[in-house]
C-alpha positions as CSV (number, residue, x, y, z in Angstrom):
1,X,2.0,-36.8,-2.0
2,X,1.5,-38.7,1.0
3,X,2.4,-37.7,4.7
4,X,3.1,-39.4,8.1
5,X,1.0,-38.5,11.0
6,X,3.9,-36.2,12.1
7,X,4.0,-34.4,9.0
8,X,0.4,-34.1,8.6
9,X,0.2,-32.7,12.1
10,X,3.4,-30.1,11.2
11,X,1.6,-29.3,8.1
12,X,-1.5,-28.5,9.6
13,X,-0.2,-26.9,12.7
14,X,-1.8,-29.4,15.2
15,X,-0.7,-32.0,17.7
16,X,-0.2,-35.4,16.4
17,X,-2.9,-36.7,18.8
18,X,-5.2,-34.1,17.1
19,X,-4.5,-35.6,14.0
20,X,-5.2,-39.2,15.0
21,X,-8.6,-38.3,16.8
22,X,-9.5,-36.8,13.2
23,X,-8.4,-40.0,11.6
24,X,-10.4,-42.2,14.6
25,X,-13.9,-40.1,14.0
26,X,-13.0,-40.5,10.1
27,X,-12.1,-36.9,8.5
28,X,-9.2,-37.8,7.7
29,X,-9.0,-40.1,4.9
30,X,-5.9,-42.1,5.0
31,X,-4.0,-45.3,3.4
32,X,-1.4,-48.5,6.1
33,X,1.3,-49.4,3.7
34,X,2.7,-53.2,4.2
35,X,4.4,-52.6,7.6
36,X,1.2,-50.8,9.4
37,X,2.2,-46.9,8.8
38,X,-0.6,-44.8,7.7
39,X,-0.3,-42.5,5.0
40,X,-2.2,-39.8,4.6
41,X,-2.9,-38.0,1.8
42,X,-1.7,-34.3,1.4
43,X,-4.3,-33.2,-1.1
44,X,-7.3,-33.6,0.9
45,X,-7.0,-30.6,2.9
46,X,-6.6,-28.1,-0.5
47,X,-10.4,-27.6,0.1
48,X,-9.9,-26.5,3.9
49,X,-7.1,-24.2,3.3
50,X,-9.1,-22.5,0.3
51,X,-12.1,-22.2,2.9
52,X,-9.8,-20.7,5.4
53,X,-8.6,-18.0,2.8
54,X,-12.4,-17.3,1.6
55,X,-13.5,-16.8,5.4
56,X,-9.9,-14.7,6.6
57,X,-10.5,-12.9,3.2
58,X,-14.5,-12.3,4.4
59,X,-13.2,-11.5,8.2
60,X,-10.9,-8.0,6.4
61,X,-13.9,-7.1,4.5
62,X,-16.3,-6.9,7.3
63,X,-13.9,-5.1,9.4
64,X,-13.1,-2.3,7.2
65,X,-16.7,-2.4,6.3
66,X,-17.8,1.0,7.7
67,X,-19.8,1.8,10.6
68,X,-23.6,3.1,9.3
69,X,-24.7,6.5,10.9
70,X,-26.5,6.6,14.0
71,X,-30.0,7.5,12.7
72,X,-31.5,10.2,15.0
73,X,-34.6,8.3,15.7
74,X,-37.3,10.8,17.5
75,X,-40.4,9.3,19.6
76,X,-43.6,11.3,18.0
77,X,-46.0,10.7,21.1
């Protein structure tokens, strides 16, 4: 499925101008139909919102992670 710069931008929850600096440095890949438009399309970001899942998924286990005893630590001079 392919989406307009609009749509990508709504998809991704950015600002359209966002999305066309991404598509000027070249991560985003994208396709100009006959009359100019580009296309882009909606599969490529499958990876990013699995890495986003992976670290939000990593962020609850280090918070509930808990805190190690304070280790009484005595100077033997």
């Amino acid at each position: 499925m392919y989406l307009t710069i609009e749509e990508t931008a709504e998809y991704l929850s950015v600002s359209e101008q966002y999305v066309k600096n991404l598509i000027l440095q070249g991560k985003i890949r994208f396709l100009q139909d006959g009359e100019g438009a580009i296309l882009i399309f909606k599969d490529q970001f499958k990876t990013h919102f699995e890495q986003l899942e992976r670290y939000k998924d990593l962020v609850k286990e280090l918070a509930n992670e808990p805190i190690p005893e304070d280790r009484d630590i005595k100077d033997e001079d």
